[in-house]
BALUMLO-250573 format. One line per 3 residues: their letters; for each residue x, y, z of C-alpha. Coordinates in steps of 0.25 Angstrom, whole numbers, plus 5000, padded with zeros to 4 digits. Example, Ala and Ser with C-alpha at 12.3 -4.5 7.8 and 13.67 -1.06 7.14 Angstrom:
AS = 5049:4982:5031 ~ 5055:4996:5029
This chain:
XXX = 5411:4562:4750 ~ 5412:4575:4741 ~ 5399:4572:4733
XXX = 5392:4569:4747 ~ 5396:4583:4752 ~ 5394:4588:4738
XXX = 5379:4582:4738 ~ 5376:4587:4751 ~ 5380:4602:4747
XXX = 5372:4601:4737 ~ 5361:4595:4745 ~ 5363:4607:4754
XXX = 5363:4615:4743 ~ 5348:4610:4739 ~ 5343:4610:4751
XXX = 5348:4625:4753 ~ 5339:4628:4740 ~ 5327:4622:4743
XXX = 5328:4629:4756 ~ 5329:4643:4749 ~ 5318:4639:4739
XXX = 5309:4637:4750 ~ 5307:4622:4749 ~ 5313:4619:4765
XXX = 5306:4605:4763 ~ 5317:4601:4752 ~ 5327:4609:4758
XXX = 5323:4600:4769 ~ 5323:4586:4763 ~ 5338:4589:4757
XXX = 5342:4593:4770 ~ 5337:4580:4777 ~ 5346:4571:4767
XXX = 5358:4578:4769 ~ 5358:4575:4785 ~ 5355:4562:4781
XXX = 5368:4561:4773 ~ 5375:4571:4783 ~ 5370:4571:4795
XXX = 5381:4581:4801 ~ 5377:4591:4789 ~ 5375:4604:4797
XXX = 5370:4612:4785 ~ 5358:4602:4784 ~ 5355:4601:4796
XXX = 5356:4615:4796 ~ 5346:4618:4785 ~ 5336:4608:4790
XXX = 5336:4612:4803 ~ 5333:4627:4799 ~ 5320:4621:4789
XXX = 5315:4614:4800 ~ 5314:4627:4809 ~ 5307:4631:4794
XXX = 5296:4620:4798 ~ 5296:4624:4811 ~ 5302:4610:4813
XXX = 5310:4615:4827 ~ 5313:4601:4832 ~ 5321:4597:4821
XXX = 5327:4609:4819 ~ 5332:4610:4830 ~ 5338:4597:4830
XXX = 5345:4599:4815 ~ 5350:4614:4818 ~ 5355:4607:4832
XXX = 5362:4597:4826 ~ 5368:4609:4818 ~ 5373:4616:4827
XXX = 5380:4604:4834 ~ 5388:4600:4820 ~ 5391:4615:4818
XXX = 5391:4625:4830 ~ 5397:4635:4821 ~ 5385:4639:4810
XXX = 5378:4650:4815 ~ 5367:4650:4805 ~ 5364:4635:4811
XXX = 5365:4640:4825 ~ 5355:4652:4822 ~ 5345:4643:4816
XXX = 5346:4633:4829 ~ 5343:4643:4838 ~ 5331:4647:4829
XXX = 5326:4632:4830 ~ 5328:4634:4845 ~ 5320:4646:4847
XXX = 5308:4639:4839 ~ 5309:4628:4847 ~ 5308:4638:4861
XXX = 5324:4633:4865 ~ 5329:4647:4867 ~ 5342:4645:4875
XXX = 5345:4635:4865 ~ 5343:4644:4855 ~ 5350:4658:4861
XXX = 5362:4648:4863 ~ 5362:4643:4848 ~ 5361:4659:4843
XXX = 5371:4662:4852 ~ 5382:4654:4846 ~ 5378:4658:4831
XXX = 5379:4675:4836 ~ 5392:4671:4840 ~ 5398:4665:4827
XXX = 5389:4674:4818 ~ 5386:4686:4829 ~ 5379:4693:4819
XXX = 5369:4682:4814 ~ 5354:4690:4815 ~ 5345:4678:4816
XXX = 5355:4672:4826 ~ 5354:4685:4834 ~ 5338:4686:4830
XXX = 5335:4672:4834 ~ 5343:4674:4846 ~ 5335:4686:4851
XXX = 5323:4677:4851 ~ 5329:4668:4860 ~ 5333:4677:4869
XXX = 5319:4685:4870 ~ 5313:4670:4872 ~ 5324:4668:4884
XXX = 5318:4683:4890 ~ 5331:4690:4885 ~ 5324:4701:4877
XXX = 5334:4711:4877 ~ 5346:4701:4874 ~ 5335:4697:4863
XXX = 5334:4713:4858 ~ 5349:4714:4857 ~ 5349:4703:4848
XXX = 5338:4708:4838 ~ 5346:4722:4839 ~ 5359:4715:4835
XXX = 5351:4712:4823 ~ 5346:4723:4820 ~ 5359:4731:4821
XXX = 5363:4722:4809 ~ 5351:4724:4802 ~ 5340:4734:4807
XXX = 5330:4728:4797 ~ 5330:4713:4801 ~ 5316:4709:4801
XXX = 5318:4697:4812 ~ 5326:4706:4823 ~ 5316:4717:4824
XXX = 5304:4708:4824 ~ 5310:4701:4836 ~ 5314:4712:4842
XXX = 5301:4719:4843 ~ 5298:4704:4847 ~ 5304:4706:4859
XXX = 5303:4721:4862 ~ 5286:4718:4863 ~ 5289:4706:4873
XXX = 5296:4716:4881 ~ 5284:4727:4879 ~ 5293:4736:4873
XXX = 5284:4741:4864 ~ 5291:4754:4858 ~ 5304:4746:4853
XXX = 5296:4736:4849 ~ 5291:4745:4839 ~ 5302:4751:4834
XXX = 5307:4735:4829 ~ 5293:4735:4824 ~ 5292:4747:4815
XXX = 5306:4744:4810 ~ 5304:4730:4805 ~ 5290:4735:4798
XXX = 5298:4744:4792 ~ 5307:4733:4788 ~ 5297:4724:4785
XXX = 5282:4731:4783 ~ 5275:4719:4782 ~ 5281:4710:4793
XXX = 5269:4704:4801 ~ 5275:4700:4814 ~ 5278:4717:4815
XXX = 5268:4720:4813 ~ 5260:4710:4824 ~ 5271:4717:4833
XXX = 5267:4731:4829 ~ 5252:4727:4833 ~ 5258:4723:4845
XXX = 5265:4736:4849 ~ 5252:4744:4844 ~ 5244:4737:4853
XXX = 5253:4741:4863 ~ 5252:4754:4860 ~ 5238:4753:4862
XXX = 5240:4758:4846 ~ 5228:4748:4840 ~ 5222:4753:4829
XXX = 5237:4754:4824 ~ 5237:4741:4827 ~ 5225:4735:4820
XXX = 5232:4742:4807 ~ 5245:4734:4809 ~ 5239:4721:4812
XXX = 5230:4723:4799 ~ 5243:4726:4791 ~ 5248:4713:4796
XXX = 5236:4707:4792 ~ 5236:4710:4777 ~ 5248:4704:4777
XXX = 5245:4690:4785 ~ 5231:4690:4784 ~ 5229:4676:4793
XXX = 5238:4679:4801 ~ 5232:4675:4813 ~ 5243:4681:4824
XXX = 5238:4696:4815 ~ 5222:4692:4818 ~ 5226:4690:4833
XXX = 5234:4701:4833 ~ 5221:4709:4827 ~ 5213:4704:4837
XXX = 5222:4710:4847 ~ 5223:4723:4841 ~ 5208:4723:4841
XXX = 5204:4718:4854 ~ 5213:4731:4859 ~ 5203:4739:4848
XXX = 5192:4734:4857 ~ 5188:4729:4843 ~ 5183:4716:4851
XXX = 5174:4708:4838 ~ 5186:4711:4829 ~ 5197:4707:4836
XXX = 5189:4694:4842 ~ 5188:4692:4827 ~ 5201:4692:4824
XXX = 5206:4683:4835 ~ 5196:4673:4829 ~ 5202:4677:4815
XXX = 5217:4673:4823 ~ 5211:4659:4829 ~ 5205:4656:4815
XXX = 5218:4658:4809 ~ 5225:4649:4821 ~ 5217:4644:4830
XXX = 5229:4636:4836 ~ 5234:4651:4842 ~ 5232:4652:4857
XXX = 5234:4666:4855 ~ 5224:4670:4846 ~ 5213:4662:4855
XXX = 5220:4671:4869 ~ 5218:4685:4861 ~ 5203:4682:4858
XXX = 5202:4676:4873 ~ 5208:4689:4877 ~ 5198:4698:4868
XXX = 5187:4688:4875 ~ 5194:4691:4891 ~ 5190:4707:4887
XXX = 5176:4706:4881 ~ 5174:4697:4895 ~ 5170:4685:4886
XXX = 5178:4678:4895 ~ 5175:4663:4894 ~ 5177:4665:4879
XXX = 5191:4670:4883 ~ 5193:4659:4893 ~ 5191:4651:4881
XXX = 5200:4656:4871 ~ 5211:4657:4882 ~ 5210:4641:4883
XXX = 5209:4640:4869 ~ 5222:4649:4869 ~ 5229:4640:4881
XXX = 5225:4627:4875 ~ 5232:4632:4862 ~ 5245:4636:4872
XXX = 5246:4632:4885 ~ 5257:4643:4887 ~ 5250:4653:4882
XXX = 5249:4661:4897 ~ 5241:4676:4891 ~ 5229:4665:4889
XXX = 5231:4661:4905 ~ 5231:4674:4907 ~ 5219:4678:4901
XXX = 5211:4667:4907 ~ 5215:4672:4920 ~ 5210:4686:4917
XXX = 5197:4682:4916 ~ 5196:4673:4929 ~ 5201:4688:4935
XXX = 5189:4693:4928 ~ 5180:4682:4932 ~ 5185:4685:4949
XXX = 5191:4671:4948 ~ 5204:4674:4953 ~ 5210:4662:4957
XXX = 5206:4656:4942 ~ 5215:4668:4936 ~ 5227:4665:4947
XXX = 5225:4651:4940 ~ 5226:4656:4923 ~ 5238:4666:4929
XXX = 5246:4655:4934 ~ 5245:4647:4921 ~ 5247:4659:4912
XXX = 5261:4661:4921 ~ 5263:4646:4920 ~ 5263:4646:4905
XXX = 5271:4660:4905 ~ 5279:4662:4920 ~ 5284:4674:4915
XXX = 5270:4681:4911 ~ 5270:4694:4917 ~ 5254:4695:4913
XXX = 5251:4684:4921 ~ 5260:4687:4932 ~ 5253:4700:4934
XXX = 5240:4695:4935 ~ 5243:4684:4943 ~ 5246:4695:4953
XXX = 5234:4702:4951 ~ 5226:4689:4955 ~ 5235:4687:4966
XXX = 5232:4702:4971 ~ 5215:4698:4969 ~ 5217:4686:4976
XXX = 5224:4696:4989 ~ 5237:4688:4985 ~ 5245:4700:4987
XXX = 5259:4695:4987 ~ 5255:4685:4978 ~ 5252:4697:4969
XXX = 5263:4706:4971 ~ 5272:4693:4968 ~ 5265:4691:4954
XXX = 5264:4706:4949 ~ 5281:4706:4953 ~ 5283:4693:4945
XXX = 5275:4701:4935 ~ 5284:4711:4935 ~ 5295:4702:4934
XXX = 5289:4695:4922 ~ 5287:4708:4915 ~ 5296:4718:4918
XXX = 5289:4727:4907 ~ 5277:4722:4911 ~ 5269:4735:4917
XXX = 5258:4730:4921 ~ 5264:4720:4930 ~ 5269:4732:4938
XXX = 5257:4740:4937 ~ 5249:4729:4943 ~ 5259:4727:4954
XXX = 5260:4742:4957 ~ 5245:4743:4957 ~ 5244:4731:4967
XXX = 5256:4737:4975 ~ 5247:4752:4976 ~ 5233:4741:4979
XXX = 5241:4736:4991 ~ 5248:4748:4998 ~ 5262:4748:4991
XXX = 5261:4763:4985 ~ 5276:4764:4982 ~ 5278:4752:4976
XXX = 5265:4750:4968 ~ 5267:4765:4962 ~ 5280:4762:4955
XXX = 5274:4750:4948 ~ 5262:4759:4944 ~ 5270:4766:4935
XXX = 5268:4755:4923 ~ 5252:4758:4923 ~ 5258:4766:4911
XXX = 5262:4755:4905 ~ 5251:4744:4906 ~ 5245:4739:4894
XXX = 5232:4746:4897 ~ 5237:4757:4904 ~ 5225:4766:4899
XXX = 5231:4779:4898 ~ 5243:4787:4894 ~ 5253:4796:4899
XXX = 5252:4810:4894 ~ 5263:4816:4884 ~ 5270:4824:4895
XXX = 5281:4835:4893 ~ 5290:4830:4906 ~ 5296:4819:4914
XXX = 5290:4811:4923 ~ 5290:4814:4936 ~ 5296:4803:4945
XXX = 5295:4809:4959 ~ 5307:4822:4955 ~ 5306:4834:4964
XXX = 5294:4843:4958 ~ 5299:4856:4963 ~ 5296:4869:4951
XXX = 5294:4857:4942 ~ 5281:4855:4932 ~ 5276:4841:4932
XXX = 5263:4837:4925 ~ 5254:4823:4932 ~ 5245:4818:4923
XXX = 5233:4810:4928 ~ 5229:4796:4922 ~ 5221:4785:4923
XXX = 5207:4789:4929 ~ 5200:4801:4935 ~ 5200:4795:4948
XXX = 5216:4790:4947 ~ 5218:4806:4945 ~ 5209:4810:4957
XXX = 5216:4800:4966 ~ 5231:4803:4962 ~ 5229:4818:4961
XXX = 5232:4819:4974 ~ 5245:4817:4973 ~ 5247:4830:4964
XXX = 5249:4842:4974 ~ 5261:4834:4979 ~ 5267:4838:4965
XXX = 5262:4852:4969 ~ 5269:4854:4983 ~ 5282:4848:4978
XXX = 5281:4861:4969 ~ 5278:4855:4958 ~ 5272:4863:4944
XXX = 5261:4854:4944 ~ 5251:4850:4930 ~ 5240:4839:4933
XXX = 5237:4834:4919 ~ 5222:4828:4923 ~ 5209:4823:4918
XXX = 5203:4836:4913 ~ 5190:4829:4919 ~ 5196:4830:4933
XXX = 5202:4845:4933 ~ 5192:4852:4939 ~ 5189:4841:4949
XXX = 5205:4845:4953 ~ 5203:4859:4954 ~ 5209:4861:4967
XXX = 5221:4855:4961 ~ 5224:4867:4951 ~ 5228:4876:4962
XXX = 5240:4869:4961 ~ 5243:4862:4949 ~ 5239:4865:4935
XXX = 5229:4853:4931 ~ 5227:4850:4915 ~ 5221:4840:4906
XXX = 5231:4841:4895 ~ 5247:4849:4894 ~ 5252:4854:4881
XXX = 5260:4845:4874 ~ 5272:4853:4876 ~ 5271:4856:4889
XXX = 5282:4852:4899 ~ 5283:4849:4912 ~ 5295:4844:4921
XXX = 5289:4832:4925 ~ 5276:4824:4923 ~ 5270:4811:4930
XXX = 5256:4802:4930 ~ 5248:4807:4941 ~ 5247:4791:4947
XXX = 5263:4794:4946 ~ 5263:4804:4958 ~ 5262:4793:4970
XXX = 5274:4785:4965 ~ 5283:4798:4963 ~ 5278:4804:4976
XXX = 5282:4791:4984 ~ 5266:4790:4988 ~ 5266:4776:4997
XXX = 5252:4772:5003 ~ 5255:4780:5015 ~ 5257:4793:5009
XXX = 5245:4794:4999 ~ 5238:4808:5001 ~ 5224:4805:5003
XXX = 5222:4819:5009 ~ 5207:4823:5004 ~ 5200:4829:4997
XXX = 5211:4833:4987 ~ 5198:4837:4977 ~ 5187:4843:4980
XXX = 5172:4848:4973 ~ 5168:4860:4969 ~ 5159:4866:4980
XXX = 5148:4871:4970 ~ 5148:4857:4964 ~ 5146:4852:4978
XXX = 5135:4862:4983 ~ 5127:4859:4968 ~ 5127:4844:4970
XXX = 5124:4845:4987 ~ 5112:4851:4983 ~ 5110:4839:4971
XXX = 5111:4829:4980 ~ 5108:4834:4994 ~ 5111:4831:5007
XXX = 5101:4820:5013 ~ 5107:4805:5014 ~ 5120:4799:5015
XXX = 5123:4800:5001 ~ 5132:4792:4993 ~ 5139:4794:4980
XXX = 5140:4782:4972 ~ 5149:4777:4959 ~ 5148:4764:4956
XXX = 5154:4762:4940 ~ 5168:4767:4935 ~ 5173:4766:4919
XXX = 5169:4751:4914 ~ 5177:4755:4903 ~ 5189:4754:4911
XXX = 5196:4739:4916 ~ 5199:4746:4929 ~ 5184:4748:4933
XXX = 5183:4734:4931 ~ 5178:4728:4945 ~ 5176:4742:4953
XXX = 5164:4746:4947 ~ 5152:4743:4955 ~ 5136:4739:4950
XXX = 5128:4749:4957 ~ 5119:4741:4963 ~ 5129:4736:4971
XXX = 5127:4748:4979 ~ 5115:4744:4982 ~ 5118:4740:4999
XXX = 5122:4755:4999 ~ 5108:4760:4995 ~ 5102:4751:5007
XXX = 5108:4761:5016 ~ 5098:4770:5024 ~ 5099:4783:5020
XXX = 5109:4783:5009 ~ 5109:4789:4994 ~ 5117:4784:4984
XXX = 5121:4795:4973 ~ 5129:4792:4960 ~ 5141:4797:4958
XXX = 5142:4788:4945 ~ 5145:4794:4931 ~ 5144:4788:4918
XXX = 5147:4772:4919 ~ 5137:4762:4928 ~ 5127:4774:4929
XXX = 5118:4765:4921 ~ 5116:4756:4936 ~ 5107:4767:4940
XXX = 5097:4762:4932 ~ 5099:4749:4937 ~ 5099:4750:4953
XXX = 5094:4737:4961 ~ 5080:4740:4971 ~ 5083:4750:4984
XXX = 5096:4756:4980 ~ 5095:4772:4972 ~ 5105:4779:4967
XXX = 5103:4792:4964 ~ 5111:4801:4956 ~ 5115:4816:4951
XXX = 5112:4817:4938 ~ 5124:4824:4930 ~ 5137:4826:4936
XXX = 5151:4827:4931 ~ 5146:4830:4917 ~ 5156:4839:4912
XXX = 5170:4839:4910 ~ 5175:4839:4923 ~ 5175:4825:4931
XXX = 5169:4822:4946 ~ 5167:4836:4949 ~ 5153:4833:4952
XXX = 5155:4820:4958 ~ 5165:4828:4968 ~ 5154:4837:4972
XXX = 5145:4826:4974 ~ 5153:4819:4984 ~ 5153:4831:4992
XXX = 5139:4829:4994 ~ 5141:4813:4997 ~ 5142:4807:5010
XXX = 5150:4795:5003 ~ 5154:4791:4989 ~ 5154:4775:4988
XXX = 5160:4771:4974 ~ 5168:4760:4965 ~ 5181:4765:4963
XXX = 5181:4773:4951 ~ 5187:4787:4951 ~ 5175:4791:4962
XXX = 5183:4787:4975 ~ 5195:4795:4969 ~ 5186:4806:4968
XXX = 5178:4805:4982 ~ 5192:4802:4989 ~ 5199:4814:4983
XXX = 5187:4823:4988 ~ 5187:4816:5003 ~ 5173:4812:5002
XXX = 5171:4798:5009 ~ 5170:4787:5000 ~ 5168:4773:4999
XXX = 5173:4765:4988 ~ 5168:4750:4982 ~ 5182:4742:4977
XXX = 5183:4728:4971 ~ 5194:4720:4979 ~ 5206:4722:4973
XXX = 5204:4737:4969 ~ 5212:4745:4961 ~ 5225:4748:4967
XXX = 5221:4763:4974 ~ 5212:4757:4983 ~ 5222:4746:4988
XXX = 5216:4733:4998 ~ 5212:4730:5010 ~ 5207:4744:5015
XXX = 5196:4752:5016 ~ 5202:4765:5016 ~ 5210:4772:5005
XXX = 5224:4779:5007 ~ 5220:4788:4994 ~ 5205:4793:5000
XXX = 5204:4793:5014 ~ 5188:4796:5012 ~ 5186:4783:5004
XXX = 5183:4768:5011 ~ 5187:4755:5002 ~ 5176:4744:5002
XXX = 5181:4733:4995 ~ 5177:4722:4988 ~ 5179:4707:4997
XXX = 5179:4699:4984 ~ 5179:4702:4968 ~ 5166:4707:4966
XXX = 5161:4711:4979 ~ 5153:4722:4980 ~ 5143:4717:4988
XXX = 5151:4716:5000 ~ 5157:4731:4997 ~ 5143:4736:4997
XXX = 5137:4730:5009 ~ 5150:4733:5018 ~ 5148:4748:5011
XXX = 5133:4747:5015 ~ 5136:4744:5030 ~ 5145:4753:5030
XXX = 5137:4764:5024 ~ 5125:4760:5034 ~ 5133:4765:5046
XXX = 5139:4778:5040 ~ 5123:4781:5037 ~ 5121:4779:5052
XXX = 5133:4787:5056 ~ 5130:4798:5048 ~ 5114:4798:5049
């Protein structure tokens, strides 16, 4: 009996040196024939179990550290590698419950805590899961494995900033530690900081050079650079490298979606599904592109299978409602965008969605609270001035100084700057940061306000707040919206130069038909000009451009029958639709797509008439022809996507008796 124990010890003992020496196959093979002999032998079983998690054998390994565990529930070091096995093998309640019990005989135990952490982010516990990596960390600042998981988990959360600091700390730690740097990539590109990017990602690369997850990760970095042949080069470079990947083949499908090669991208997205059949993003995608293609009903069907892989995929959630919302679902709609929410409370673009959707039909007091996260969309577009104040959030304004900036577009400051001489009569000290392109057009407004395209640095104020801002904090519901006009107005030499430009013969009418291409938001609002056309058949009409810089080429390009004529140079200098303003005063109507021209014609009081696709941006809202924002502007609205030959010939019947009427 004492030389069978004595040979098994030193079998162990073998086995032990193997495994240290690299060779797990013999350590392995020892192993196996001491359970033969002893099949109870817990050290065996034991360090079998843990070489077979080295050969990514789960099964078994499971089983032998199982087995383990049941001979000896006492051996921490066997219970930590269990609940290892059982993460691996996605059983993470089993696993928590393992890594429980060895914390509490060793409660100091880093990769039991480490290891439990992971389990407790993959049961949706991610603060219980930060506590853990912490508790590490407080017993060693430097460990490599707990910072890495926790800026893990931090980025799942969109918690950028922290995730960070665990970053930069464990590069600092360990300079050349590939996994922190993908992570770094990922927070750069976050901070829309790409080229930073690009520069950490190739450092990455001189170190793994096929690596295919660092190709895929330039590829991305790229494809943000707009840099689109490069980075469709190195997604192939990634496939090449591992073709079996599903998510190197949805990268290069999403890089496909934006260039509008969509059946490409249609087939990289199968390529990417048939790879992972869970893989919900590739769903997704596809369903993008029927949204694109006006084939709603095909995208409702690719959103319920992305949320069928992923239930809890706030992404898809979200555009689920937005479908919905197309298809005049509306409380189908407003059901996804709050299970959107609910998905992802850190989601911002779920509630700014839903806000937008809330102000499109009517609810102004709830849809402006959940406007407030349109700073915090991924493509938000625009940033916040460094401001020397607080922000405003509705405080008596009294003798106090508070600086609105404006944002977004010219025509978002002409529509909200309305709202400014409330500030004024509540007796506040009032400084309009604006376009410095629109402040001669709000010249009326400096006898009250002081109006400036930049503030010093150091200059304080008491309060400041986003001009789109105002309505929330001065409790504006759909009811309550000034539309008093006009609240601008033209210069009158402007006006008397351009009534003698265009004369006063004819029912005149101004026209814009084209805003920014450039931007996603003009994307079905911009209108060909010759669908104008039915307007030109009107007796006694002439149409006038109003239109600067994009579409202008169209002119050169009018179907038989209809003339356009137009000004020649206006607007040219410095200062923005002073020109166009005087104009108008010399219209009888402006018709337009919605670009900043119907803010401007509205804010002046002159009469107006405005093209909109059929789920139109929020301002415009549904189901009306009037507008609670301009009480001179009349809404004609598309029936279905794409429609704007129905919008015209209602416009052209229309105009036909207001012809008549005025003759």
């Amino acid at each position: 009996m004492q030389n069978s124990l004595e040979n098994t010890a030193l079998a162990m003992q073998q086995a032990q040196a193997r495994a240290q020496a690299g060779d797990l196959q013999g350590a392995a093979q020892i192993c196996r024939a001491v359970i033969e002999r002893t099949p109870a032998n817990v050290y065996a079983l034991f360090m079998l179990g843990t070489i077979e998690g080295e050969f990514k054998r789960y099964d078994e390994a499971a089983k032998l550290l199982g087995k383990a565990v049941g001979l000896n529930p006492n051996v921490p070091e066997i219970l930590t590698s269990y609940g290892n096995i059982l993460l691996e093998l996605k059983r993470p309640a089993e696993a928590i419950a393992a890594l429980n019990k060895a914390i509490a005989l060793q409660p100091k135990n880093p990769n039991a805590l480490i290891y439990r952490g992971l389990g407790l982010a993959q049961t949706g516990k991610p603060e219980a899961a930060l506590n853990d990596f912490d508790r590490v960390l407080s017993m060693d600042p430097r460990s490599v494995f707990a910072l890495h998981n926790r800026a893990n988990v931090l980025l799942q959360l969109n918690r950028h900033d922290e995730a960070r600091k665990s970053v930069d700390a464990l590069l600092r730690v360990a300079p050349n530690h590939v996994l922190a740097l993908i992570n770094l990539v990922t927070i750069l590109n976050h901070e829309k900081k790409h080229d930073e990017a690009l520069r950490a990602v190739d450092q990455a690369l001189a170190l793994e050079p096929d690596n295919p997850v660092l190709w895929n990760e330039r590829g991305q970095v790229l494809h943000q650079l707009k840099r689109y042949d490069d980075a469709f080069a190195d997604y192939g470079r990634a496939i090449q490298l591992r073709p079996d990947c599903a998510v190197f083949h949805l990268g290069r499908g999403n890089l496909q979606l934006d260039l509008q090669r969509y059946d490409a991208a249609l087939e990289s997205f199968a390529q990417a599904i048939a790879l992972d059949t869970e893989l919900a993003p590739a769903y997704l995608s596809s369903a993008n592109i029927m949204m694109e293609r006006q084939r709603l009903e095909d995208a409702l069907g690719w959103c319920e299978k992305s949320i069928a892989a992923k239930p809890d995929y706030a992404p898809a959630i979200l555009l689920k409602g937005n479908i919905l919302l197309h298809l005049g679902r509306r409380g189908d709609a407003f059901a996804s965008f709050d299970a959107a929410v609910a998905a992802g409370p850190d989601y911002h673009e779920a509630y700014y969605h839903r806000g937008s959707a809330k102000l499109l039909t009517g609810r102004f007091e709830e849809g402006w609270r959940d406007f407030e996260h349109r700073w915090k969309v991924a493509d938000c577009g625009f940033d916040r001035p460094v401001l020397q104040a607080p922000e405003w959030r509705g405080e008596p304004l009294k003798g106090s100084s508070i600086v609105v900036y404006s944002e977004q577009g010219m025509g978002d400051t002409i529509q909200f700057a309305r709202f400014l001489p409330r500030l004024v009569h509540a007796g506040a000290k009032l400084t309009f940061l604006c376009h410095g392109q629109l402040i001669r057009l709000f010249r009326n407004f400096a006898q009250e306000m002081e109006i400036v395209p930049a503030v010093e640095g150091g200059r304080r104020f008491d309060f400041q707040c986003a001009l789109m801002s105002l309505p929330l904090h001065l409790g504006v519901g759909l009811e309550t919206v000034p539309s008093e006009a006009p609240y601008l107005f033209a210069e009158q030499d402007l006006v008397a130069k351009w009534r003698a430009s265009i004369g006063e013969n004819g029912f005149r009418i101004g026209l814009c038909w084209q805003g920014n291409p450039l931007g996603k938001i003009d994307k079905g609002r911009s209108i060909p000009l010759e669908k104008y056309r039915p307007l030109a058949a009107v007796p006694g009409v002439r149409l006038i451009s109003l239109q600067k810089n994009h579409g202008l080429d169209q002119l050169g390009h009018l179907p038989a029958g209809m003339a356009v004529e137009t000004l020649g140079d206006f607007d040219s200098g410095g200062d923005a639709f002073v020109d166009t303003a005087a104009i108008m005063q010399n219209l009888d109507l402006v018709i337009t797509s919605d670009t900043a021209i119907p803010h401007l014609a509205g804010a002046l009081g002159r009469p107006t008439w405005v093209a909109l696709k059929q789920i139109p941006d929020w301002r415009w809202m549904v189901e009306r022809s009037d507008s609670p924002w301009y009480k001179s502007l009349r809404l004609f609205r598309q029936p279905a996507p794409g429609d704007w030959d129905a919008v015209f010939a209602a416009m052209a019947d229309e105009l036909r008796a207001l012809v008549r009427r005025d003759a």
